[in-house]
C-alpha positions as CSV (number, residue, x, y, z in Angstrom):
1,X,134.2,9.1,328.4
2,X,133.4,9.4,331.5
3,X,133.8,12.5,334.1
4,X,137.2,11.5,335.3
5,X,138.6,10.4,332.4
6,X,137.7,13.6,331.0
7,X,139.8,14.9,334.1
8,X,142.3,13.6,333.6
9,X,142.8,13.9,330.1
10,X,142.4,17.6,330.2
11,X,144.8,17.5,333.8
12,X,147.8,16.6,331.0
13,X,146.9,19.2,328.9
14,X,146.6,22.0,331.9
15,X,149.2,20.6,333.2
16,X,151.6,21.5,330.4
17,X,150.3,24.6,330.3
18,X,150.9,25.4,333.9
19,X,154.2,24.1,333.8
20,X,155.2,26.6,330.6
21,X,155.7,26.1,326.8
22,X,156.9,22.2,326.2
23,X,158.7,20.5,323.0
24,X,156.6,17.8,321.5
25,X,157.0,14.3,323.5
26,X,158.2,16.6,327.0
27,X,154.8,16.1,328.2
28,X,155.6,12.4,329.1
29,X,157.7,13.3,332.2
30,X,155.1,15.4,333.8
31,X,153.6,13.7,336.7
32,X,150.8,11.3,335.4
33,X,148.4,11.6,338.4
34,X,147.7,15.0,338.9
35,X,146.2,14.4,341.9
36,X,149.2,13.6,344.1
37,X,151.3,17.0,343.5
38,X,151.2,19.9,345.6
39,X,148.9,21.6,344.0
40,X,146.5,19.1,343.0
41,X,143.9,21.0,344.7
42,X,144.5,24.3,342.1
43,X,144.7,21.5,339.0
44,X,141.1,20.1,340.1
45,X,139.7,24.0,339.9
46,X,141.3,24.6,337.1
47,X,139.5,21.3,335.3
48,X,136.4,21.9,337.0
49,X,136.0,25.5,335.6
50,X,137.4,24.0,332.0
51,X,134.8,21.6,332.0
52,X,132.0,24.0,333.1
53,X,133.3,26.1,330.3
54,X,134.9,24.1,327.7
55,X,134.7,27.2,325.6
56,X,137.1,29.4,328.1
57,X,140.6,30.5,328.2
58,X,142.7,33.4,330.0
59,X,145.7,34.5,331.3
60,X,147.1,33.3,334.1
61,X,146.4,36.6,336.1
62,X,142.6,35.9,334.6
63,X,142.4,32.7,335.7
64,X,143.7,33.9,339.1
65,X,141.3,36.4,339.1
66,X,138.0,34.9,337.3
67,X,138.3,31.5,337.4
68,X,139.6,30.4,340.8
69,X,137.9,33.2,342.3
70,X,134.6,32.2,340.8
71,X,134.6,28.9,341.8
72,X,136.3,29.2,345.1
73,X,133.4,32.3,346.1
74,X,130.6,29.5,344.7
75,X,132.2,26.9,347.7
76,X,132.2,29.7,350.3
77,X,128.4,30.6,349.3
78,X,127.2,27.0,350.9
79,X,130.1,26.9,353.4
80,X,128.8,30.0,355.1
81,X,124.9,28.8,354.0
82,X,125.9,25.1,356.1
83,X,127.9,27.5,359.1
84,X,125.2,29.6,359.5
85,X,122.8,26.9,359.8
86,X,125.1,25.8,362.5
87,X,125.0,28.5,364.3
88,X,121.1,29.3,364.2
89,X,120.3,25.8,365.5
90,X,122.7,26.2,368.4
91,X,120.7,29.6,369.4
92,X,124.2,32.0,368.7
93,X,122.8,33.8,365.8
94,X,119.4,34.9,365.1
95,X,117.5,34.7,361.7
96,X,114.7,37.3,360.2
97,X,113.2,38.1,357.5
98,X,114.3,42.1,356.6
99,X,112.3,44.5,354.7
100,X,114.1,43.5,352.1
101,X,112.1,39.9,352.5
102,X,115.7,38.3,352.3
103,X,116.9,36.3,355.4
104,X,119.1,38.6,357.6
105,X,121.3,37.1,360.7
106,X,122.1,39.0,363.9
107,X,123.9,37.9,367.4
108,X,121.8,36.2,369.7
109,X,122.7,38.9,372.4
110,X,121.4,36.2,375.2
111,X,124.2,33.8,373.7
112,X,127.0,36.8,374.2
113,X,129.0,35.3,376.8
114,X,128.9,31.8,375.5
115,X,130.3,33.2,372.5
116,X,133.0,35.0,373.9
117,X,134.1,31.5,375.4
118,X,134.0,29.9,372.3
119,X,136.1,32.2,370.9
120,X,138.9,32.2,373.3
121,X,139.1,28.5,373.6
């Protein structure tokens, strides 16, 4: 079984479980492909932490909290990594190495009006 497959056989399962407690055979009117609801987006991050961590389960305040958190920090990490890339090349911000021998980032004060600009348009 392959990655999707495993999707979306778990997607049922989470599925009925985000939609509440179910009587045996109710699960055939949910929405077979999960990934054309309104929240299809919260469904795949719910799978993708299951599958990290087959082992896991919460609350739904847990899940809220831990899981979508997790994942959705673990996106922003090389969102902000690509962005800041971005932003070096163009000469905005500036990189150095800090005491601390970790890369730091600072305004390019030279770029300060260009930047401005930007951020009005």
């Amino acid at each position: 079984m392959n990655f999707g497959d495993r999707l979306q056989t778990c997607g049922m399962a989470v599925a009925v479980f985000i939609l509440g407690r179910m009587e045996p055979g109710e699960a055939r009117r949910v929405k077979t492909d999960l990934r054309e609801t309104k929240n299809s987006h919260i469904v795949h991050e719910i799978l993708s932490y299951l599958i990290e961590h087959p082992n896991s389960s919460d609350t739904l305040e847990g899940i809220i909290q831990w899981w979508l958190l997790e994942r959705k920090i673990k996106h922003q990490i090389e969102n902000v990594r690509e962005s800041l890339a971005e932003l070096v090349a163009k000469g905005w911000v500036l990189e150095y190495k800090g005491k601390d021998t970790r890369t730091h980032y600072r305004i390019n004060p030279r770029k300060h009006g260009k930047i401005e600009v930007f951020l009005k348009q």
